[in-house]
C-alpha positions in Angstrom: 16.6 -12.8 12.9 19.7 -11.0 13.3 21.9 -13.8 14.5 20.9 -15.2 11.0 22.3 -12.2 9.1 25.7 -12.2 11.8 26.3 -16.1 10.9 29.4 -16.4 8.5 30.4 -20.3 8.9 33.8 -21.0 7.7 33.6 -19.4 4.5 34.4 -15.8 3.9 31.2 -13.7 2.8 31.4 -11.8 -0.3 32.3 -8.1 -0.1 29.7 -5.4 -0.6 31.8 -4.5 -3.7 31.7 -8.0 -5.3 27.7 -7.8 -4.4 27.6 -4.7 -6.5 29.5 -5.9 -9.2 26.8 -9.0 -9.4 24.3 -7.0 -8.9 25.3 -5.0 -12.2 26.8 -7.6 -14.0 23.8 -10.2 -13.8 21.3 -7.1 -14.4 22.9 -6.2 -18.1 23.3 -10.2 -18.6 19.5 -11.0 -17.6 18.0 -7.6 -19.5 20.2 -9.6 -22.6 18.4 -12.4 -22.2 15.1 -11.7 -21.1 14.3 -9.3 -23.9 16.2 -11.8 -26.5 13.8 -14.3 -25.7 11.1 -11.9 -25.4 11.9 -10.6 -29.2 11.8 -14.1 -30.0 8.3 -14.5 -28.8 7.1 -11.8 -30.6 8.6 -12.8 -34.4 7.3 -16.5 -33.7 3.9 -15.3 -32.6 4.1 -12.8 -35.6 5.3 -15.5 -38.1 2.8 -18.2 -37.2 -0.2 -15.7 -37.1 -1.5 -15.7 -33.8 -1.9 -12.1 -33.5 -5.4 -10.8 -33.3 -6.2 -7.8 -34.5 -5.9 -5.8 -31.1 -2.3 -7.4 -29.9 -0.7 -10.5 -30.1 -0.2 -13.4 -27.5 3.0 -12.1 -26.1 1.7 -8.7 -26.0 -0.7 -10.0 -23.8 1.4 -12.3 -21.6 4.6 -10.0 -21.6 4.2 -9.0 -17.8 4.3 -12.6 -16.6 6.7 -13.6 -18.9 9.2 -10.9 -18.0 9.4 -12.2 -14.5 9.5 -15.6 -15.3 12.5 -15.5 -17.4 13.9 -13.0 -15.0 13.3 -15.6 -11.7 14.7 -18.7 -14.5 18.1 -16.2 -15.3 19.0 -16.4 -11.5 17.4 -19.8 -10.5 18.6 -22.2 -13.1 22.1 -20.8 -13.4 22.8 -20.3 -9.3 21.2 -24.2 -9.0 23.0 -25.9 -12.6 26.2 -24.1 -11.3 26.9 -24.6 -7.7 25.6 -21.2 -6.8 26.9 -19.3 -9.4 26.0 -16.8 -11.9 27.9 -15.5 -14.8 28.3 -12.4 -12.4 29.5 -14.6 -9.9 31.1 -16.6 -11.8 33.4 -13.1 -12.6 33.9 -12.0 -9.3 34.7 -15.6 -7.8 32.0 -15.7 -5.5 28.8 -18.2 -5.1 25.7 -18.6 -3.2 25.5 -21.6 -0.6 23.1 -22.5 2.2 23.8 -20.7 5.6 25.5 -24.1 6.5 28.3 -23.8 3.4 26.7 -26.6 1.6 25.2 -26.3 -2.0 22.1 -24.6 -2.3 19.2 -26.8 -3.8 16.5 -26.1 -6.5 14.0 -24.4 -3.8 16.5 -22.1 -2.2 17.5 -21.0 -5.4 14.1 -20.2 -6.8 13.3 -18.4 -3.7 16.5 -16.6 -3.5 15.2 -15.5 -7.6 12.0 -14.9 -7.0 12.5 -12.6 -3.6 15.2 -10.7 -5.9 13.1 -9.9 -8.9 9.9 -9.5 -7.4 11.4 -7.0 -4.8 14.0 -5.7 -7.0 13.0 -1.7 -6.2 13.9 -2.8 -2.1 16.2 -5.7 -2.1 19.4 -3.5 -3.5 18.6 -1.1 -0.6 18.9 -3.6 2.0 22.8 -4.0 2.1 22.7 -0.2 2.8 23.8 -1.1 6.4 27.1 -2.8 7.8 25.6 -6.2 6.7 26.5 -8.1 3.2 23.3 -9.9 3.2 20.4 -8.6 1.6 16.7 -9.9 1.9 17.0 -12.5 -1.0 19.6 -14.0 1.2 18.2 -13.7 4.6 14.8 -15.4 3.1 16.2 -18.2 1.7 18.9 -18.5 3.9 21.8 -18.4 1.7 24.6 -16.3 1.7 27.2 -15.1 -1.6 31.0 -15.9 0.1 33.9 -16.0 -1.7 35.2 -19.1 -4.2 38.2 -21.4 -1.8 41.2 -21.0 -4.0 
C-alpha cells in the first residue's frame, strides 16, 4: 500500500497546509449547509403537521440525514466540479484519480463517505510526512495543485 501513498504522477500534490485550509474551509461551508437544510426540514415538517406528539419526522431521521447531506456536500461538488470544492476551489487545488484524470461519481462518493464517516481518524492520518489521508488512499485519489 505504501507505493500507492508515494505515487505523485505528473501533477504536484497539494501541500499539508492547503489540506488544512480545505479541511477548515469545507467544514464551516458544509456545517452552513447541512444544518440550513436541516432547519428547513424541521419548519416544513412543522408547517405541514407531521409532527406527532413525541417528535417530529426530522427529529427522528436527523442522524441519517446529517450524514447524508454531509457525504452529498463533498460528493456532488468534487464530481459536478472536476474535483473541487468551494475549499478547493480557494486554495487552487482539486481531487483527481491516482492517474491525473477526473475523478468519477463512485470515487467521489467514496472519497465523501470515508471522510465523514471517519471524520474523528481521517484528519489524523496526514500526521506523518505523507499528504494523503485515508479518504484518498481508499479511493485512490489524491488533492494536487490547479496547472496554471
Amino acid at each position: 500500500m505504501d507505493d500507492v501513498l508515494d505515487y505523485e504522477g505528473e501533477r504536484t500534490l497539494a501541500t499539508k497546509s492547503k489540506r488544512f485550509l480545505n479541511f477548515i474551509i469545507d467544514g464551516i461551508l458544509m456545517l452552513i449547509f447541512t444544518f440550513g437544510v436541516l432547519f428547513l426540514v424541521f419548519a416544513l415538517t412543522d408547517h405541514l403537521g407531521l409532527e406527532t406528539e413525541e417528535e417530529s419526522i426530522g427529529e427522528k431521521l436527523i442522524g441519517v440525514l446529517m450524514i447524508v447531506l454531509m457525504i452529498a456536500y463533498f460528493a456532488v461538488q468534487e464530481y459536478f466540479f472536476n474535483g473541487k470544492t468551494i475549499g478547493k476551489w480557494m486554495t487552487h487545488t482539486r481531487a483527481v484519480s491516482l492517474d491525473g484524470e477526473k475523478i468519477n461519481f463512485i470515487m467521489s462518493l467514496k472519497r465523501s463517505t470515508i471522510r465523514v464517516i471517519g471524520a474523528g481518524i481521517d484528519p489524523f492520518t496526514f500526521l506523518g510526512k505523507k499528504t494523503m489521508g485515508w479518504h484518498d488512499l481508499y479511493s485512490y485519489t489524491k488533492v494536487v495543485m490547479d496547472e496554471k
